[in-house]
VOGU-3710 file (C-alpha; in Angstrom, 3 decimals, decimal comma):
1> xxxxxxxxxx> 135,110/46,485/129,999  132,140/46,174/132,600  131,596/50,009/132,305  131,151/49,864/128,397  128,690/46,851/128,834  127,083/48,660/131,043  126,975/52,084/128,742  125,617/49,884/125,980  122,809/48,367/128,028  121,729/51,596/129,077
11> xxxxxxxxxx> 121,692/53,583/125,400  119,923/49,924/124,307  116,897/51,167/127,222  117,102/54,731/126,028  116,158/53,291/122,719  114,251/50,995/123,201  112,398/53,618/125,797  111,768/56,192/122,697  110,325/53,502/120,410  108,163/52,497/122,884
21> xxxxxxxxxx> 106,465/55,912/123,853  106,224/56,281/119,388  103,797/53,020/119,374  101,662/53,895/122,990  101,176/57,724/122,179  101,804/58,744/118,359  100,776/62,301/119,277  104,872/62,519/120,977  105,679/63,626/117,102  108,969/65,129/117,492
31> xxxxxxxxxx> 110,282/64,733/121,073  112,843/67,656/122,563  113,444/68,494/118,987  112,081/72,066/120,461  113,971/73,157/123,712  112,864/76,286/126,176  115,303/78,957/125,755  115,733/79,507/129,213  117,152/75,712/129,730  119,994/74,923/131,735
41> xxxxxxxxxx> 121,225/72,867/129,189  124,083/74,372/127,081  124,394/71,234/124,292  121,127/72,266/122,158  121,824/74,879/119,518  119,478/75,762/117,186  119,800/74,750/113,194  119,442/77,468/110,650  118,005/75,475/108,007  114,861/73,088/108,678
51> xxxxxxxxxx> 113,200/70,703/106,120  110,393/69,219/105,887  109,556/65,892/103,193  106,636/64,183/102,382  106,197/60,594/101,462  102,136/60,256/102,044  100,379/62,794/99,935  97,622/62,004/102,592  99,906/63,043/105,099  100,222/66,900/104,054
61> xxxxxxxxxx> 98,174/68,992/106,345  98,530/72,624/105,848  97,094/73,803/108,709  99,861/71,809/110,459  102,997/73,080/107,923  101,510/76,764/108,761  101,873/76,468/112,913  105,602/75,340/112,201  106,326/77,550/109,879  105,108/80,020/113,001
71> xxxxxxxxxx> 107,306/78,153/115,553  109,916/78,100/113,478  110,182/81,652/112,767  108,975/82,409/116,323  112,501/80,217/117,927  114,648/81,761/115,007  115,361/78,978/112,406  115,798/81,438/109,171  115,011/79,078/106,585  112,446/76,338/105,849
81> xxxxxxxxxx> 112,237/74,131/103,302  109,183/72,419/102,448  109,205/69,263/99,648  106,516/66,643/98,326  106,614/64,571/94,700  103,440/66,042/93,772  103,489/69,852/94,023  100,754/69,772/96,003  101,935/71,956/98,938  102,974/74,700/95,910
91> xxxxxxxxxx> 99,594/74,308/94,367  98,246/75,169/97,849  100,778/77,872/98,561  98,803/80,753/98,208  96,319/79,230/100,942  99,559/78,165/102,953  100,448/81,550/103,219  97,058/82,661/104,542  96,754/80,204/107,093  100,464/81,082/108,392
101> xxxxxxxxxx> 99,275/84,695/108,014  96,226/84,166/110,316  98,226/82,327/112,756  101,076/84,266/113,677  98,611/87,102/114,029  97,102/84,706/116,640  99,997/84,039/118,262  102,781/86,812/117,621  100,959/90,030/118,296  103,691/90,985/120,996
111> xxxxxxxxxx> 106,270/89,509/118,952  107,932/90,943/115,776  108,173/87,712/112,784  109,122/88,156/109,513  108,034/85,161/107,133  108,826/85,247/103,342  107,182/82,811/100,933  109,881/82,201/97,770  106,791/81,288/95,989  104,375/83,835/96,590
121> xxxxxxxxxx> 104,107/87,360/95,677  102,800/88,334/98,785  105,010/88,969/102,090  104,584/89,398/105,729  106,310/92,569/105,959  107,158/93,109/109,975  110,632/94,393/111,175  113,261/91,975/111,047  113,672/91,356/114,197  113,538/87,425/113,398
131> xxxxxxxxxx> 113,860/86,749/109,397  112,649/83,385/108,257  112,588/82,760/104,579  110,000/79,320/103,331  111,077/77,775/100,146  108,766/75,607/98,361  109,992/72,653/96,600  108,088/70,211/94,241  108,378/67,687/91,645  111,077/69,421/89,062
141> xxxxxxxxxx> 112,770/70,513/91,882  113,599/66,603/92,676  115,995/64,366/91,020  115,231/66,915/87,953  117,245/69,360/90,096  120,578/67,492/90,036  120,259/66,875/86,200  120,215/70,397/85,375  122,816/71,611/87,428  124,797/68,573/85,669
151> xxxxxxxxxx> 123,649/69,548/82,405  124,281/73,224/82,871  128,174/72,607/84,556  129,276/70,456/81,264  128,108/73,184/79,355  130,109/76,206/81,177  133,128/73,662/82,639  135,463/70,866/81,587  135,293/67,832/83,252  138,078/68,316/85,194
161> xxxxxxxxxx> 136,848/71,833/86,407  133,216/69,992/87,708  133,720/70,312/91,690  131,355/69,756/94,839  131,398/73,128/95,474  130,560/74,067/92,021  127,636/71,255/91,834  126,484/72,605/95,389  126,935/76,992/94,061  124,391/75,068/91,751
171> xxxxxxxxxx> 122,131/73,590/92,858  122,178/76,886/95,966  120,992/78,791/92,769  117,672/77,129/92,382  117,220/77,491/96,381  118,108/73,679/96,845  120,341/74,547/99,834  121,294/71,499/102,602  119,416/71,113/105,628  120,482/71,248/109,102
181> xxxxxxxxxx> 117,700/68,606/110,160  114,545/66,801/108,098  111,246/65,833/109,127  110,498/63,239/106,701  106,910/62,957/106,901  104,851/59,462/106,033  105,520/55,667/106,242  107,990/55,403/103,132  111,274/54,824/103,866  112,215/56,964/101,057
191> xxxxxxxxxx> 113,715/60,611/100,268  110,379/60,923/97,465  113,557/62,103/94,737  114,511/64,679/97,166  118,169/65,954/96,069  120,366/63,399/97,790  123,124/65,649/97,013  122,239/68,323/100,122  121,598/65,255/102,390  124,938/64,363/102,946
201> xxxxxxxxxx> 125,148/65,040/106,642  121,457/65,853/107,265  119,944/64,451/110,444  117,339/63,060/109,648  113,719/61,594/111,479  110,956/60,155/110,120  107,260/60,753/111,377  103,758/59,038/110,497  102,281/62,596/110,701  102,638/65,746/112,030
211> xxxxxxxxxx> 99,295/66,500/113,943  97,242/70,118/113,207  96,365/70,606/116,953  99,528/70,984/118,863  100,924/73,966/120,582  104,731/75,005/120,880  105,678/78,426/123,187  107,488/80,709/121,079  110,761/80,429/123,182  110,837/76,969/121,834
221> xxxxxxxxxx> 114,994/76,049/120,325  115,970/72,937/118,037  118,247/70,022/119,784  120,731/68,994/117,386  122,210/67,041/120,410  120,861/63,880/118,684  120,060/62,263/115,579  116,869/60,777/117,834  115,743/64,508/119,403  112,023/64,688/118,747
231> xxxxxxx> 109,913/68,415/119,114  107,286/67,429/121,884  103,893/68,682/121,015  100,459/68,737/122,218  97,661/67,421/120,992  96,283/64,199/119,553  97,538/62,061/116,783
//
């Protein structure tokens, strides 16, 4: 019994530990949610599908979303998807696209990365030696999402036919796929009509911001160890 206390107490300090280090230095975004390949740890695997959701339209810095999008491709996560209520990153995709351009040509020039925009009709074209694919999503891609693939199964299936797999096939259609981890970006506690329906065992952390002027080393992998990991980057707040 005095070994469980004693477990407790010490996860309580580990917690309360992280919280702290959030309110003295906001610029410790994501903590260990990027880990050096070369670790000796053998817990941390890397997710294939990373999302990331605004709440704060104010929040959205694409300058930032471009030098993930690089990291991310650059530690081989092969899909991103990127979501705010207003459309606003998709009305700056185009720009988006540019910046992530520029950067990885900054940063990759002795490394081969292959990012494709769903939403643009311009690609990166490199060999594939790591394939990441960025998916877009904005406001009818929300709660609007999950009424159409309703709408559209009633029409094709009975009732009794309508299955989770069949609801998922559907929404997977419009590129509303589940996500192994979120960044949910602002100081809503809300999913901003994000599809609850590929959230259902999503880890999930919420950040004030993500700052513009951080640096990650290429060799960087995603702890899924966690639902508290955090990607430690440089750089002020």
């Amino acid at each position: 019994m005095l070994n469980v206390v004693v477990e407790w107490l010490r996860f309580a300090y580990t917690f309360l530990e992280v919280i702290l280090n959030y309110i003295s230095k906001p610029s410790l975004v994501i903590k260990s949610l990027f880990y050096s390949a070369d670790s000796n740890s053998q817990s941390h695997q890397l997710p294939n599908h990373l999302a990331v959701l605004y709440t704060d339209k104010y929040a959205i810095s694409l300058e930032a979303l471009s030098k993930l999008i690089v990291h991310s491709a650059s530690a081989g996560i092969t899909r991103l998807t990127l979501y705010d209520p207003w459309s606003y990153i998709f009305s700056k995709r185009e720009l988006l696209r540019r910046l992530t351009r520029d950067f990885m040509r900054k940063t990759c020039s002795k490394q081969l990365v292959d990012v494709e925009f769903y939403d643009s009709d311009h690609f990166m074209i490199h060999p594939n030696f790591i394939y990441t694919t960025v998916k877009i999503l904005g406001a009818r891609d929300g709660r609007q999402s999950m009424v159409r693939a309703c709408r559209k199964l009633c029409m094709e299936c009975a009732p009794e036919n309508i299955t989770i797999e069949k609801i998922s096939e559907c929404l997977a259609k419009e590129h509303i796929w589940e996500p192994d981890f979120l960044l949910q970006i602002g100081d809503l506690g809300t999913m901003a009509g994000y599809s609850p329906w590929v959230l259902r065992i999503t880890e999930i952390l919420q950040l004030k911001s993500l700052p513009s002027n951080f640096h990650i080393s290429s060799s960087f992998h995603i702890s899924m160890n966690t639902h508290q990991e955090i990607v430690e980057l440089e750089g002020e707040s």
